[in-house]
Structure formats: structure tokens, C-alpha cells
C-alpha positions in Angstrom: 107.6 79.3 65.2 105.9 77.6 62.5 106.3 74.1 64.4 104.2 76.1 67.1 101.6 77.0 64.9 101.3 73.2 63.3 101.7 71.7 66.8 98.8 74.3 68.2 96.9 73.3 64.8 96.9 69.6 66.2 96.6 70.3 70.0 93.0 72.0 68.7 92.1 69.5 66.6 93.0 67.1 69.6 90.6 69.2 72.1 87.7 69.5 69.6 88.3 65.4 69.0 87.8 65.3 72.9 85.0 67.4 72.9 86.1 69.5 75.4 86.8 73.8 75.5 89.5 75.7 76.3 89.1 76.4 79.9 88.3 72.7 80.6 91.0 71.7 78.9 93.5 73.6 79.9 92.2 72.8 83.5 92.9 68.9 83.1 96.4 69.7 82.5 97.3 72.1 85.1 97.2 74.7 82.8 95.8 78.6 83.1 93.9 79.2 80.0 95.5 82.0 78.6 98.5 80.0 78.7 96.6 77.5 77.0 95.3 79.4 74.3 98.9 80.7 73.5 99.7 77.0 72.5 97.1 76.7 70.5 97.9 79.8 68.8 101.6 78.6 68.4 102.7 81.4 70.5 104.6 79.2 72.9 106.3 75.6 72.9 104.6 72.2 74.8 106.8 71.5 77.7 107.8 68.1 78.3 105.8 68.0 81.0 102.5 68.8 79.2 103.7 65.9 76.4 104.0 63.6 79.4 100.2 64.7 80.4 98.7 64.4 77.2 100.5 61.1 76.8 99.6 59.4 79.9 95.7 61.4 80.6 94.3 60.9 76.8 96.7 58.3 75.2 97.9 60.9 72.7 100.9 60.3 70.0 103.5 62.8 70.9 104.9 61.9 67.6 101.5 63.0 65.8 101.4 66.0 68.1 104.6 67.5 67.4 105.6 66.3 63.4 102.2 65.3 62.7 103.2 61.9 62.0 101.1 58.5 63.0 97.3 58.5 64.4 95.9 60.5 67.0 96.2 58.1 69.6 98.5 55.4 70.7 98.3 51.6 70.4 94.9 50.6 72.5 92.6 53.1 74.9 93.8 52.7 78.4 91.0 50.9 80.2 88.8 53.9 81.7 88.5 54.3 85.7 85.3 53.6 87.6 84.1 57.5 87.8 84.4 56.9 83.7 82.6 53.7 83.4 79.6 55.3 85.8 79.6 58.0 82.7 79.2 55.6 79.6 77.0 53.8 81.4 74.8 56.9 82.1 75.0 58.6 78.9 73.9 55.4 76.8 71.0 55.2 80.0 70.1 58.5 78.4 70.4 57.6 74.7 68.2 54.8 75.2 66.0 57.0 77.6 65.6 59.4 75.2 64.5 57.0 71.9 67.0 58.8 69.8 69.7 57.3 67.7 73.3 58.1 68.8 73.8 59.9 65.8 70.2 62.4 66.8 71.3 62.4 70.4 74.9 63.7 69.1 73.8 66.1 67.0 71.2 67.9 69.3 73.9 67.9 72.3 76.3 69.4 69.2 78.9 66.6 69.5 80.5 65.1 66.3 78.7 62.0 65.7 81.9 59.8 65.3 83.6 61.3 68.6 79.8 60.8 70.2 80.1 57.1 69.3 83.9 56.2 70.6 82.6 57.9 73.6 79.8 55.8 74.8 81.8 53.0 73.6 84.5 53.7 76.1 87.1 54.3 73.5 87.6 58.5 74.0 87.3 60.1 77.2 84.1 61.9 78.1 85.2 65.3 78.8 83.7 67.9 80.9 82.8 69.8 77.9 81.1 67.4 76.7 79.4 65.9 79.7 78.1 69.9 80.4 76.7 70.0 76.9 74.2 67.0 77.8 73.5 68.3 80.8 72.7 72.0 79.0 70.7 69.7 76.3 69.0 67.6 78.0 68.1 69.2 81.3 70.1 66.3 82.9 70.7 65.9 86.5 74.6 66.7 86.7 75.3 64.8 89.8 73.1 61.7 88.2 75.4 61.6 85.3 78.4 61.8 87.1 77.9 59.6 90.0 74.4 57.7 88.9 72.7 59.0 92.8 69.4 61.2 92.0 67.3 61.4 89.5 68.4 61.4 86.0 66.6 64.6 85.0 66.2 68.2 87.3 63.0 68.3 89.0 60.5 68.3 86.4 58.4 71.2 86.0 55.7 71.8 88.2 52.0 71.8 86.8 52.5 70.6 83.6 49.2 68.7 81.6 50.2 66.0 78.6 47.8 66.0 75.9 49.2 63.1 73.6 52.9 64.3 72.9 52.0 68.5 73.8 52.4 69.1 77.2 51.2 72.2 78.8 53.4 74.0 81.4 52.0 76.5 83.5 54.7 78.8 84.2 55.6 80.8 87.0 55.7 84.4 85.4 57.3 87.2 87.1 55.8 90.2 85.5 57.3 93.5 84.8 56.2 95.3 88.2 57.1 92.2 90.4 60.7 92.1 89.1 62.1 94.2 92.2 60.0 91.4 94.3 61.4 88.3 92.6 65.2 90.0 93.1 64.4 89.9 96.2 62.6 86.3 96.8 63.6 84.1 94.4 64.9 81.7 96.3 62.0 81.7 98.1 59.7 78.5 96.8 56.6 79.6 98.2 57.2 82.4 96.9 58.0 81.6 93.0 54.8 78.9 93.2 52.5 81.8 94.2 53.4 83.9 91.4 50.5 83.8 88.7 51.0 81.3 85.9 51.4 81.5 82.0 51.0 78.4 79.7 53.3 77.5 77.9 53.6 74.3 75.5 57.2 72.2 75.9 59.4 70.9 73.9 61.4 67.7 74.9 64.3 69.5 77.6 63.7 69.1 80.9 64.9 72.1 83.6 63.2 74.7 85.5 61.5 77.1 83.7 59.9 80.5 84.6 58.6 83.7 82.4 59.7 87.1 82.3 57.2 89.7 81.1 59.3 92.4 78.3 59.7 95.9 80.2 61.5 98.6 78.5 62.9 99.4 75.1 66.4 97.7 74.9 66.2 94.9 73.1 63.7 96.3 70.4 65.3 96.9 67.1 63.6 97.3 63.7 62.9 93.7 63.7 60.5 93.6 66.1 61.7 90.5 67.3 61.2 91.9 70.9 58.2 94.0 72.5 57.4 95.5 75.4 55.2 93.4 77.2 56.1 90.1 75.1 56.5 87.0 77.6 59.6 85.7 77.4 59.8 81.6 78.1 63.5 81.2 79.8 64.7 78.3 81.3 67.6 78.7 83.8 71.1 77.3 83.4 72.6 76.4 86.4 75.7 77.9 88.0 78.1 74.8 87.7 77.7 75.8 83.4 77.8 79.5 84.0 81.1 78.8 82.2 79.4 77.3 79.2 77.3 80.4 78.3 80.6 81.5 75.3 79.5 78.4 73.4 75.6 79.9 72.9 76.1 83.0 73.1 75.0 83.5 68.9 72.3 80.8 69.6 70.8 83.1 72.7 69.3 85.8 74.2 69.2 85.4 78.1 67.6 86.8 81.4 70.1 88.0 83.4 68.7 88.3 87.3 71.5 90.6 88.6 71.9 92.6 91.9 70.5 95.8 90.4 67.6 94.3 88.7 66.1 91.8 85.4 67.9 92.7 82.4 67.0 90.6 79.0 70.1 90.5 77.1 72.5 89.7 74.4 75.6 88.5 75.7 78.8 89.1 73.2 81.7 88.3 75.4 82.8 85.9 78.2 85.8 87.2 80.2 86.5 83.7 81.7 89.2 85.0 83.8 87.7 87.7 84.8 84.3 86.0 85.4 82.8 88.7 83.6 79.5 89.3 80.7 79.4 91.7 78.1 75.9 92.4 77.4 74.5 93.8 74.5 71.0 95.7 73.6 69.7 95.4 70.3 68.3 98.9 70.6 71.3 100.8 69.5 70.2 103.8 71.7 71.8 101.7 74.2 75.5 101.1 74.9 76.7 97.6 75.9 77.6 97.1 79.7 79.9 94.6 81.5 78.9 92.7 84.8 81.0 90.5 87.0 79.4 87.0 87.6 79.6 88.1 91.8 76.6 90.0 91.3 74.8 87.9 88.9 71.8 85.7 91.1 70.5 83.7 88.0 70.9 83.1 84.7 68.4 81.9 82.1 68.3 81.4 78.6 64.9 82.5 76.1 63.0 79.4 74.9 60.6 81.0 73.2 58.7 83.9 73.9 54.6 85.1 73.0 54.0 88.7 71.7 51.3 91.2 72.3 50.0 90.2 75.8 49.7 92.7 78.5 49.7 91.9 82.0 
């Protein structure tokens, strides 16, 4: 049992060193990730058919792995395929794209600066994890960075106005008495282009951005960090990273469009399995509620968000 526990110890470190989560992990091995997480909590033995996988996928020492003894990784990387080299390539396109250091770019995406570097060196694998975290960072065209077809950012945000560095975004804003109609046309362009605007000022993320004006009570708490009637700035994460949102969860609040209507949330658990969100009101007049991912339409995240207007 306690060779579990040391050998989960060092399959997590291994993960983290990858840059990778638990689901996606898990996933590259064949694994479920319950059963997953039961290695890493030294509840169950490696089979020698997971050693072989870790040993042939990631180079890893199976001798490190189970005693702990010898580096991380054995002899030389394994030269990486094609699909990989398109990565690198991309993600140092971005680096230099972006005029930060490798060490700035790693720490806004929330990557350890030394895996960051072996990474766009070619010397780690890029994980999925890792590859979604640039993508969630960055507002990066998935597809772009995986393949290098498209554009390298998501379409850019309609009437925005650069003054010097500050742009200006004029934001689609859904107020509180259109949300039934937005449920019910968002997906409609025309639509969402004719909704009145709000402006907003940017930071540096690309994505697609639209505003939410505050209705109700449940998120208002004795901070009076929320108000009815604030406008929230949110910018949507796409579906493909739904599975990311347990990583931001403490750094968040988010817009959930859902069947039933606009709720602006707290979300304090991901049933991955499940596909389920626990969301939380900050009003404690309010108990938490659960929704399944079916009947969720959109999800975005709050940017930022301006008090005291009324629409």
C-alpha cells in the first residue's frame, strides 16, 4: 500500500510535469478517470500494461516511477511526430506573436516556466491540458494550433476602436428583459449584432465577447461585489474546453446560458463523469443547484463587470 501511495506521488508529479489533468491524462492511456485518480491516490497498483504506455507514449523511467530511482525520463526524447512538430512550431508562432518572454507567456497560460521551455523546445510533450490552457489564455484558434489551417486567433471582436494601446469594444449586451429572447436566438448573428451595444475597454485576450445586464438578487452578498443592474463583461469559452472550467473555477464567476434561462454563477464542482455543474449563489438565501452540461447552450466566463448602470 505504501508503494501505491509513493508510486501515485510520482505518477502526479509526472502529470503536472506534463502539464496535463486528470481526465486528459487518463484519456491518453486508455484509462477512465476514476480509475485514474485511484492511482494517484495509491488505491490501486499500475498494470504492466500502463508501465508499457507511459514508457513508450512519454519516455518515462519505470524504474523512477515505481522505486523512485533515476530521472524522470529515459535516455533522449523520442523524436516528436508531425501533428507535434505543427504544435511547437505554433506555440513559439504565438510566443513571438505575442512579444512576451517564454517565461511571461508561461506564466499567464499558468504553465511552469521550465516545463513551458522543454515544451517549445520539443523535449516534453505538449499535452492537451496544456494546449487547452493557451487556447483559454490567449483566445487562440484551437484548430490553428493544432493543425496551423485558420487563423491563429477566433474571430476578433466586432466594432472595436484602438486608441494607442486601449481599444474600445462595443459589446453586444443582452439586457435583463431580452434574456428569454437571446435563449432563444443566440445563434442567430443577425440577431446578437442588432442587440444594442456597451463599451467596453480590452485587455490583450482575444474571443467573443458579449454583456449580460445583473437581474435578480443571487449573487449579491454583503460585499457588494454584485448588483442588480451591474453589466457583466463575459467572454465565452467554447465547448471543446467545457472540460477545463474545474481548473477556474476559484478564479471565476460565469454566465451560464441554460435551457431554462441566464443564470450568473459560481461554479463549485465539476462532475466530469457525469457532465454535470454545481452552481453556487453568493446570496445565501439561495441553495446551490446542479445542471447537466445537455442543457447548458453557452458558457462564459466574467471579465470584468461596470456597477450602477440601468438599462
Amino acid at each position: 500500500m505504501i508503494l501505491n501511495m509513493e508510486m501515485g506521488d510520482r505518477l502526479r508529479q509526472l502529470r503536472k510535469h506534463l502539464g496535463m489533468n486528470q481526465i486528459d491524462f487518463a484519456e491518453s492511456l486508455g484509462l477512465k478517470q476514476g480509475s485514474y485518480s485511484d492511482l494517484e491516490r495509491g488505491k490501486s497498483g499500475l498494470s504492466n500494461h500502463v508501465k508499457m504506455l507511459l514508457s513508450e507514449k512519454y519516455n518515462v523511467n519505470i524504474d523512477w516511477l515505481v522505486n523512485g530511482e533515476g530521472n524522470m525520463f529515459t535516455g533522449e526524447p523520442k523524436e516528436v511526430n508531425s501533428s507535434s512538430n505543427i504544435i511547437i512550431l505554433n506555440i513559439n508562432k504565438l510566443v513571438d506573436y505575442s512579444g512576451l518572454s517564454k517565461g511571461k507567456f508561461a506564466d499567464k497560460v499558468g504553465i511552469n516556466r521550465s516545463n513551458f521551455s522543454k515544451i517549445t523546445n520539443g523535449n516534453y510533450p505538449c499535452g492537451e491540458g496544456v494546449i487547452n490552457k493557451i487556447v483559454l489564455a490567449f483566445g487562440v484558434n484551437k484548430q490553428w494550433l493544432l493543425t496551423g489551417e485558420g487563423d491563429m486567433y477566433t474571430p476578433r471582436q466586432i466594432n472595436e476602436v484602438s486608441y494607442g494601446d486601449l481599444i474600445i469594444m462595443n459589446v453586444p449586451l443582452v439586457s435583463r428583459y431580452a434574456y428569454d429572447d437571446y435563449l432563444n436566438n443566440y445563434l442567430d448573428d443577425d440577431y446578437v449584432n442588432r442587440l444594442p451595444k456597451f463599451p467596453f475597454s480590452k485587455g490583450g485576450e482575444q474571443g467573443r465577447y458579449i454583456a449580460f445586464e445583473m437581474e435578480g438578487d443571487s449573487m449579491i452578498d454583503d460585499t457588494d461585489r454584485y448588483v442588480e443592474g451591474a453589466i457583466l463583461l463575459c467572454r465565452e469559452i467554447p465547448k471543446s474546453l467545457w472540460g477545463q472550467i474545474t481548473q477556474y473555477m476559484k478564479k471565476w464567476d460565469f454566465v451560464i446560458v441554460h435551457k431554462e434561462g441566464i443564470l450568473i454563477k459560481r461554479v463549485v464542482d465539476h462532475d466530469v463523469e457525469n457532465h454535470r455543474l454545481t452552481l453556487h449563489s453568493l446570496n445565501p438565501l439561495y441553495s446551490d443547484r446542479v445542471v447537466d452540461l445537455v442543457d447548458v447552450r453557452q458558457i462564459f466566463n466574467v471579465v470584468k463587470l461596470q456597477r450602477g448602470m440601468q438599462i
